[in-house]
Structures are given as C-alpha cells and as structure tokens.
VEXDREN-2710 file (C-alpha; in Angstrom, 1 decimal):
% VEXDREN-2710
k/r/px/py/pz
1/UNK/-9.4/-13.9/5.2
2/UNK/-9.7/-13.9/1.5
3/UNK/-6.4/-15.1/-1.0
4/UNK/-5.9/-12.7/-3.6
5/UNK/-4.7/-14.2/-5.8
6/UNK/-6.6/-13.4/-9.7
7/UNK/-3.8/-13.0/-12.4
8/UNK/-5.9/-10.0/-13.2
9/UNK/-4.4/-8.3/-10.1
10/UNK/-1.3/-9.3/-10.5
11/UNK/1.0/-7.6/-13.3
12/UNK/-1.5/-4.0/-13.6
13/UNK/0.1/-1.6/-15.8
14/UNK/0.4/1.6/-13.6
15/UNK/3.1/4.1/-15.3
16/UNK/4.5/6.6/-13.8
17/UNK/3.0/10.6/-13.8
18/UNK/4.1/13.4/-13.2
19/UNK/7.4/15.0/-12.5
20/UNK/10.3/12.1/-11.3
21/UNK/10.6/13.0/-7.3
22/UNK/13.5/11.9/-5.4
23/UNK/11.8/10.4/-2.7
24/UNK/8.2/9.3/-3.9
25/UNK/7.1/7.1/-6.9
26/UNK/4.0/8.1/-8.3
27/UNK/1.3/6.3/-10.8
28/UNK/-1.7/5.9/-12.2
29/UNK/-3.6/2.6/-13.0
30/UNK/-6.2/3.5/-15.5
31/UNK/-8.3/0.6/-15.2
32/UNK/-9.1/1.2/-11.4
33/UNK/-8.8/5.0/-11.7
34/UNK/-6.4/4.8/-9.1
35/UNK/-3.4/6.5/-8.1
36/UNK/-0.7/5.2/-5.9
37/UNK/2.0/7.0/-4.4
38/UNK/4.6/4.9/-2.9
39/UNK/7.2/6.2/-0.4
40/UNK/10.6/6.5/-1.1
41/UNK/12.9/7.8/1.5
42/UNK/16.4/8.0/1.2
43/UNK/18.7/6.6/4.2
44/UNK/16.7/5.6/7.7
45/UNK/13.0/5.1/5.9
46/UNK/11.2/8.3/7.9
47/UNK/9.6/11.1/7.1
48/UNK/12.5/13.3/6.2
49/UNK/12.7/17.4/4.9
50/UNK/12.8/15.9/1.8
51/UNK/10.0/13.3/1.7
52/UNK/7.5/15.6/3.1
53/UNK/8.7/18.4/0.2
54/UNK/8.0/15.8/-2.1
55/UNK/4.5/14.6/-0.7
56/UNK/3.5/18.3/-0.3
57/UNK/4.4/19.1/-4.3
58/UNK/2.7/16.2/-5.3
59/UNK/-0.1/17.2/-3.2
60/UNK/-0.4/20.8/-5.0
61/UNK/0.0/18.8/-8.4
62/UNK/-2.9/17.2/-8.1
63/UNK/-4.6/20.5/-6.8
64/UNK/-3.8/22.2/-9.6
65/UNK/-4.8/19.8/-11.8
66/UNK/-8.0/19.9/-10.5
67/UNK/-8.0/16.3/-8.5
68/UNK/-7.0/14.9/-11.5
69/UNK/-3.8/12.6/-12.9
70/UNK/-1.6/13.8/-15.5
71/UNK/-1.3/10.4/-17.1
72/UNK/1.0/10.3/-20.7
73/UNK/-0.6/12.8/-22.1
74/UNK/-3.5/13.2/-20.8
75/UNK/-6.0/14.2/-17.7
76/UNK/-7.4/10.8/-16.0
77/UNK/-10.1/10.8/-13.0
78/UNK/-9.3/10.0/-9.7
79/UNK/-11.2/7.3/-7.7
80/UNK/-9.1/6.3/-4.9
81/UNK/-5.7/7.5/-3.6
82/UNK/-3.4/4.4/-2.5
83/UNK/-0.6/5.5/-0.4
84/UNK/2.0/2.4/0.5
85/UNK/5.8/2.0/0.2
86/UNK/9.0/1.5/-1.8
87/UNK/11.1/0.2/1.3
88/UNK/11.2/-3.5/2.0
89/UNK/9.4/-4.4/5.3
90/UNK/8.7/-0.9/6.4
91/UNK/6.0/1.5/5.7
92/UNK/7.4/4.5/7.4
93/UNK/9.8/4.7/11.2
94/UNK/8.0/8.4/11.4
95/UNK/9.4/11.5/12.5
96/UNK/13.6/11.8/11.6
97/UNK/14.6/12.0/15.2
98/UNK/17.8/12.5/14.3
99/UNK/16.9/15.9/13.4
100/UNK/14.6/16.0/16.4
101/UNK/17.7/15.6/18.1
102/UNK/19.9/18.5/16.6
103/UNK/17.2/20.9/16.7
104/UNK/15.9/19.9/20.2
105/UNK/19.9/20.8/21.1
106/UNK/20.0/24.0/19.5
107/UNK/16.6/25.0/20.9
108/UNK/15.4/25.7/17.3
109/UNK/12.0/26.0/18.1
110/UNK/10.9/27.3/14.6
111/UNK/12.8/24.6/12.6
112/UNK/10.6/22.3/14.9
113/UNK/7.4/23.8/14.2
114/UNK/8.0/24.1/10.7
115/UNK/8.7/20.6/10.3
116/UNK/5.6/19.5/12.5
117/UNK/3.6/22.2/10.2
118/UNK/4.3/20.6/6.8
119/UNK/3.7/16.9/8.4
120/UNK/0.0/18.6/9.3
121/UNK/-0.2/19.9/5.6
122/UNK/0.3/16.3/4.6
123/UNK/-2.0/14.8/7.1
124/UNK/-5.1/17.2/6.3
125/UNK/-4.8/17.0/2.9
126/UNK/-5.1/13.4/3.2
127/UNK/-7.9/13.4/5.8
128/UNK/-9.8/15.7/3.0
129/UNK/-9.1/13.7/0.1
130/UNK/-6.6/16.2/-1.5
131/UNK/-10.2/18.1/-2.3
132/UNK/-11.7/15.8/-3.8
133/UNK/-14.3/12.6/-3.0
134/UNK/-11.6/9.6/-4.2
135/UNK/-11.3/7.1/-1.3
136/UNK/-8.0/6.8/0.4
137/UNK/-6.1/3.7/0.8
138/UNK/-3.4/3.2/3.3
139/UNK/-1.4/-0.4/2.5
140/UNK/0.9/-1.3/5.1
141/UNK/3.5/-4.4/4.5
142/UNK/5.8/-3.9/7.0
143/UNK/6.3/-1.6/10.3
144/UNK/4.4/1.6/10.2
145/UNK/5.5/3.2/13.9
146/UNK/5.2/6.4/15.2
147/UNK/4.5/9.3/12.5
148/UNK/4.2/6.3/9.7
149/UNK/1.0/4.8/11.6
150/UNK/-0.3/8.3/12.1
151/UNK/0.3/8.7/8.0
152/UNK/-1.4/5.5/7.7
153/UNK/-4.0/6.5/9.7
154/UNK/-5.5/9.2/8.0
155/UNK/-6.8/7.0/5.1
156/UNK/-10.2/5.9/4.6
157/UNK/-9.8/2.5/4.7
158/UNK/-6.1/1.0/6.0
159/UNK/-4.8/-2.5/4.3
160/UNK/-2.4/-4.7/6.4
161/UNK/-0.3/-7.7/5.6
162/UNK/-0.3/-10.5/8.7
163/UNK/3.4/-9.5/9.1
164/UNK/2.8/-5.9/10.0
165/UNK/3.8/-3.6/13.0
166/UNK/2.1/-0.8/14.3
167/UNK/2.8/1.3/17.6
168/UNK/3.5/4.9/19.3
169/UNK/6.9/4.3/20.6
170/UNK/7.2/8.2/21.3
171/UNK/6.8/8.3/25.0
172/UNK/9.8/5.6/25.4
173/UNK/11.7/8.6/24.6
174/UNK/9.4/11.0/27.0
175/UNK/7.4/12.2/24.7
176/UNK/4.1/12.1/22.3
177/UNK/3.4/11.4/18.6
178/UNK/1.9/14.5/18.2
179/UNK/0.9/15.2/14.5
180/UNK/-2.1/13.4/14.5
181/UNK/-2.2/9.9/16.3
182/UNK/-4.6/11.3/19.0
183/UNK/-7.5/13.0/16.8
184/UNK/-6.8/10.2/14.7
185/UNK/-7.2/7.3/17.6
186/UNK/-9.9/9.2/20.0
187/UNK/-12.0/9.4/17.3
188/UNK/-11.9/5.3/15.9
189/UNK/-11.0/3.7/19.9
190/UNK/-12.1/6.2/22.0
191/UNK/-10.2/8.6/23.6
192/UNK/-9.2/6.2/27.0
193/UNK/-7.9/3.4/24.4
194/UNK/-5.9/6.0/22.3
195/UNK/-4.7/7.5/25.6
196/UNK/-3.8/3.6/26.6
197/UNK/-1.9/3.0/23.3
198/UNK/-0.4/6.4/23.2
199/UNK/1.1/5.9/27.2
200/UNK/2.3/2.4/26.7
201/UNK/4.6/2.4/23.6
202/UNK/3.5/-1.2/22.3
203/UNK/4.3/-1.8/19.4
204/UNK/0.9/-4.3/17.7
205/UNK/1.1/-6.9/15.2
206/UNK/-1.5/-6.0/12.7
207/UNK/-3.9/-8.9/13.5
208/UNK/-3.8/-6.7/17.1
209/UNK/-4.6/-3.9/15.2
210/UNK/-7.5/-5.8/13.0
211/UNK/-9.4/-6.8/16.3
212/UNK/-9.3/-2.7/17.4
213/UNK/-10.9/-1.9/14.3
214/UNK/-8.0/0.1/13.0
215/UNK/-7.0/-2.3/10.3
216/UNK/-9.8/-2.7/7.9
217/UNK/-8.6/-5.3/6.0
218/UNK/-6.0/-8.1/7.0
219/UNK/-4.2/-10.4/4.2
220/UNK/-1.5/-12.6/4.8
221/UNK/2.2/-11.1/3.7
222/UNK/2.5/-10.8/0.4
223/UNK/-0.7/-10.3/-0.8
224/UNK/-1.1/-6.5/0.2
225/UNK/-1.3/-5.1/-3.2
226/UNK/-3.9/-8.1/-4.7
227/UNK/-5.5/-6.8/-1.6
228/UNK/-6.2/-3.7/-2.7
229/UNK/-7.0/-4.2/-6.1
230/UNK/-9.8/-6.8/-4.9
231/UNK/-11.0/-4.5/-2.5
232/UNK/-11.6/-1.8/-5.4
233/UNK/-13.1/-4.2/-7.6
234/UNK/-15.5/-6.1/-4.9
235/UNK/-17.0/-2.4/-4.1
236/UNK/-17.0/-1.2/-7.5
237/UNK/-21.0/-1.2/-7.8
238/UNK/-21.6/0.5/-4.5
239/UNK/-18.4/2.7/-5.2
240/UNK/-20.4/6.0/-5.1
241/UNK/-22.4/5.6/-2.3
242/UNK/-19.2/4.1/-0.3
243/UNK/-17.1/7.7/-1.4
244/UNK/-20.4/9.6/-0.4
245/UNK/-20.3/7.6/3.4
246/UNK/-17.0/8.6/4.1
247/UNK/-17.6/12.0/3.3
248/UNK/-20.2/12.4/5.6
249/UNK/-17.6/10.6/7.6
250/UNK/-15.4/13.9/7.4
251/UNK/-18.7/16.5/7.7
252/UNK/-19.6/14.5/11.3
253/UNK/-17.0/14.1/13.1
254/UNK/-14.4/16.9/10.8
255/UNK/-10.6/17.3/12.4
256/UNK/-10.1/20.7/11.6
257/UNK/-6.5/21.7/10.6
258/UNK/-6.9/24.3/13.8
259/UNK/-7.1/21.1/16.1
260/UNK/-4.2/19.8/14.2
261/UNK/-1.8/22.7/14.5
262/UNK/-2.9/23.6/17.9
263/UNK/-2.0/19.6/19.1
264/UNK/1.2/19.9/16.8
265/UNK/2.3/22.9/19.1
266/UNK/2.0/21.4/22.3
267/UNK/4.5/18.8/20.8
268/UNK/6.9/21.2/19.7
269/UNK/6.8/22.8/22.9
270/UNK/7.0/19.2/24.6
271/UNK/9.9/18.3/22.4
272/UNK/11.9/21.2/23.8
273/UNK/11.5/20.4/27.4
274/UNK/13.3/17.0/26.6
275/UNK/16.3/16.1/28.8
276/UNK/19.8/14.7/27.8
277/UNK/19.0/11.8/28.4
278/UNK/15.5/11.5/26.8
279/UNK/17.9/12.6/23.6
280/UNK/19.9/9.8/24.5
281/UNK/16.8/7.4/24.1
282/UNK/15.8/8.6/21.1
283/UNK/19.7/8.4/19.6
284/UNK/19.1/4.9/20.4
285/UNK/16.0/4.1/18.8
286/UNK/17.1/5.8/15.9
287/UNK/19.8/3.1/15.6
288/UNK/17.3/0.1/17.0
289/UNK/15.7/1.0/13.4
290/UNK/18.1/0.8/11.5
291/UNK/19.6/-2.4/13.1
292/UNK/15.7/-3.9/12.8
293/UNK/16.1/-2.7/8.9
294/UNK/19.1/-4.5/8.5
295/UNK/17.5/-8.0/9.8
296/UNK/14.5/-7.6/7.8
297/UNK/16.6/-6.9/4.8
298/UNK/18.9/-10.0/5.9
299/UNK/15.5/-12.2/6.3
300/UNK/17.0/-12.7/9.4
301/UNK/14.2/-14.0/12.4
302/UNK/12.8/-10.2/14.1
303/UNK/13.7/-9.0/17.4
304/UNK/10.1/-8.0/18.2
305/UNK/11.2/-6.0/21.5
306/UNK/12.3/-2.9/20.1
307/UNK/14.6/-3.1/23.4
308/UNK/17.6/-0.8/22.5
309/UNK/20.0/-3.2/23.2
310/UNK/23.4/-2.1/22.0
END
C-alpha cells in the first residue's frame, strides 16, 4: 500500500453546488473535475425516505444539467463521481429496518415496494454513470453493511480504509439484501461466492474484502480521501481510455433496471412473509447499530460480533 500523503491532496478547495439538502452534502473540486456527494443521514445513519429523496433530486440535477456541475456560477465538466460519507466510522447501516418493521406489520406492501423502487432508481443511475462516461468512486471509511455495501458496490472503482466493514447481515434476520448485492456480487465473485456471502451474514474487514477483489484500493484509516485524489491524479494520462473500459464494462455484462426491479420484488414479497420473531431480530440489530455507533463515536475498542447482545 501506498501513503498518501502530498500537501497537494490535503486541504482541496471543493465548495458546495447546488441547492443545500438535508441529508446529503454536495461539491465540486474543479481541479480534479470531480464531484463528491457525501452522505448525510439524520438519526441511525441508513438509507432513510429522506436520504434517498435527496440522492434521487440530486440525481435529476445533474440530468438536467446535462451531466454537468452547477459550480458558483457556472457549468463545470464532470470526470468522476465520488460518493463517501458525513457520518464518523460508518458509510451507510443500509435499509431503515425500522420502517421495514412498521410496514412489514401493517402488510403495506406498496410502501415496501416503493421504498425498494427508489433505492433501484439510485442504484442504476449510479451503475450508468448518471448518463454520462465520469468514473464512479465509492470511499468507504467505516462500516458499509447491508444496503450501504450494495451502494458502495455499484461504483466503478470502490476505496477502503484498513478499518473498514463490509457484510450482508440480512439473512440473520431471515431474509435477503435484495436491491442489488446479488447482480452486483455474481457478477465480480461469481454467483456460488455471492450466494456464500449472501447465506452467511459475515460481516469482512476490508483487507477480506481487498483479497476478493471487491475492494480496489486499500489505504490505511485515515488516508481515504488522499486516496482518492491520488488515484485520480496517477490515472490522469490514461483517464479516457480507463472511462471508455468501464463503459464497455456496462455494454458486456449490462444489469438492466428490469433485472433490478424484478429481484427488488422478490424481496418485497420475502419481506412480508417475515415472522414475529424475524421482526424481533431485526428490532435488535437496529439497536446493535446504534450501540456500535455509539462506541465508535466514544473511540471505544469495537465489538466486532455484531451479536445482539442486549
């Protein structure tokens, strides 16, 4: 591993664009014609209602714009989307399963499907660049689990720091991460390992991860964002053939929204065959993340187990 550690990298000015969100930060570094979109969440750091109404916004933003950043004044090129996260230690937890849980209980099957849909709209657009040829970059310094890993995976190219966790944890709670992780897995692992991965509910450190080929590039903790920047600079020169390769990446082996949505519904339909106490499970690891929060926020030493102990 590499230590990024060039002042250059450190301190880039990157202001913010576009309209202030509640629950995403968004800017634009002109000298790497990059634009990073951090993640935000209020409460338990998941994709909630509101999250996923801001990524979907920001999404049609930059659609309307014509793949292009609204930056003071004035329209800026896009060469690489970098998506990472506000929240200390934690990329995303994933789905809210508290909601899960409330609309699971009132058998609110199209409140379920609607969510699932608008976590697909995120996905694909990612997956197809927003519509454009930029490369995606996924920077994960902290745990990315369930949904979150799924978000991360949709990236071209996926940045870890050594401290990182990764996992499915879905099935603990009798049941599959199903917006994405297995097009997503079959098609970098195979479809045995992502079935293996999927079934067991480890949770990975990101050297784990690294070895799989699912982390591209590992740093050690801290130097995620020097990461990134380095990685940008060190392919500059062969920067349009590398955007070309990935989209012949996309035209070869293409997950098609249809896929998406029609995997998304066997979820939704899974979801609702979920027993008391599967609900109960998933009540549980709701607060096993937010006592795992707490420690990281505390510095305290990490349960790695994930055990639900109350």
């Amino acid at each position: 591993m590499n230590s990024f550690t060039d002042a250059k990298y450190l301190q880039p000015h990157r202001p913010s664009i576009g309209k202030p969100y509640k629950q995403l930060v968004v800017e634009y570094d002109r000298e790497t014609k990059a634009l990073w979109t951090h993640l935000n969440p209020t409460g338990t750091p998941c994709f909630n209602l509101g999250l996923l109404n801001d990524l979907i916004d920001n999404h049609k933003s930059s659609i309307a714009n014509g793949g292009k950043a609204l930056c003071e004044g004035k329209f800026e090129e896009i060469d690489y989307f970098v998506g990472a996260s506000k929240t200390e230690h934690v990329f995303n937890y994933g789905g809210d399963l508290a909601l899960f849980v409330l609309l699971i209980k009132s058998r609110d099957r199209q409140a379920l499907l609607h969510y699932a849909k608008m976590c697909i709209d995120c996905l694909h657009g990612r997956l197809t660049s927003y519509g454009t040829n930029a490369v995606t970059i996924s920077l994960i310094q902290g745990d990315a689990l369930g949904g979150g890993f799924e978000s991360a995976l949709s990236s071209n190219v996926l940045i870890a720091e050594e401290s990182s966790r990764m996992g499915f944890p879905e099935i603990l709670f009798n049941l599959f991460p199903g917006m994405g992780a297995y097009s997503l897995l079959a098609r970098r692992v195979g479809a045995k390992m992502a079935e293996e991965m999927i079934l067991s509910g480890k949770i990975y450190s990101a050297a784990e991860m690294h070895q799989l080929g699912l982390v591209d590039v590992l740093v050690p903790a801290g130097e995620g964002e020097n990461a990134v920047y380095e990685f940008i600079r060190s392919n500059n020169r062969r920067k349009n053939g590398m955007r070309a390769l990935y989209e012949c990446r996309r035209h070869m082996d293409p997950i098609s929204y249809d896929e998406l949505m029609k995997i998304t519904e066997v979820w939704v339909d899974a979801a609702l065959r979920l027993e008391d106490r599967d609900l109960k499970m998933m009540g549980r690891l709701v607060r096993s993340q937010q006592r795992q929060l707490s420690v990281r926020k505390e510095g305290l030493p990490l349960d790695p187990s994930l055990d639900f102990a109350e």
